[in-house]
C-alpha distance (Angstrom), angle and dihedral (degrees) to the residues before:
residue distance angle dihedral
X1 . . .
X2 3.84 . .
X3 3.70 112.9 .
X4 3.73 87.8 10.6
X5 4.07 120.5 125.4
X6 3.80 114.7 -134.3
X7 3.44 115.6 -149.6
X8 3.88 125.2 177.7
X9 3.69 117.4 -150.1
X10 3.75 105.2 -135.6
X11 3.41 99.2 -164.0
X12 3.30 97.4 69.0
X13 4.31 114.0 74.0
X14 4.32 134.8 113.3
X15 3.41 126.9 -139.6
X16 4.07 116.7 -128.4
X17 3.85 131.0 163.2
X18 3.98 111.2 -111.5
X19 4.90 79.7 -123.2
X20 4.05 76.7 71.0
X21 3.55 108.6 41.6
X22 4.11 113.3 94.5
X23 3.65 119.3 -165.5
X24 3.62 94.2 -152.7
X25 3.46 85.6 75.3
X26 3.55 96.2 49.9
X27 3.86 90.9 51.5
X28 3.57 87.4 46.6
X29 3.28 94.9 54.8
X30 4.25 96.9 45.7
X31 3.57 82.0 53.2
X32 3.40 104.5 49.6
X33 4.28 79.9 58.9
X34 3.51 133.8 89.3
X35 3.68 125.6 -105.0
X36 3.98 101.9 -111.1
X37 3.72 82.9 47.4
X38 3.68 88.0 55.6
X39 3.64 86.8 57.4
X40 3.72 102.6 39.5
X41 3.57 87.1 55.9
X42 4.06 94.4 47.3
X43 3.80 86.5 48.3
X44 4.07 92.6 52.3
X45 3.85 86.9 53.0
X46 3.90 90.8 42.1
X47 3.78 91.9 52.0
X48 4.05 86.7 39.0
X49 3.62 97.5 58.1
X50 4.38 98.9 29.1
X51 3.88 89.9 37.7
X52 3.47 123.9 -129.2
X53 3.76 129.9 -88.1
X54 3.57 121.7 163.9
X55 3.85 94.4 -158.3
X56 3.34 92.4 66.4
X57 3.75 107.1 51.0
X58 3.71 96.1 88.6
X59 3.61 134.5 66.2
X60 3.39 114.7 -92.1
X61 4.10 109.4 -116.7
X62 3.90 107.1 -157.1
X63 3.42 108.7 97.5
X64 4.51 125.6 -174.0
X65 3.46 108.7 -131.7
X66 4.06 103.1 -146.6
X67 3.63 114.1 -158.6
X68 4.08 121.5 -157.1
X69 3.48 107.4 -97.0
């Protein structure tokens, strides 16, 4: 996924009342999935909830040397 836009289609969604919903589908489902798409999709939802700033994923390289007074 590096390098890689993500872009959601919002379009696309379904309406369901939380009485219907059954995890074991869900886990099914996640299961059923392969490991880097386990983590693509935890990344979307990462980058979904923190935002998204490309500026910031690196490590900054300035560094203060502090000498002893």
């Amino acid at each position: 996924m590096r390098n890689q836009t993500i872009r959601m289609q919002k379009n696309v969604h379904s309406l369901s009342r939380l009485q219907e919903l059954d995890d074991r589908d869900d886990v099914a489902y996640w299961r059923s999935q392969s490991p880097e798409s386990r983590w693509e999709a935890l990344e979307l939802l990462r980058q979904t909830f923190y935002g998204y700033d490309p500026t910031t994923t690196r490590l900054s390289r300035f560094f203060e040397i502090i000498k002893p007074g």
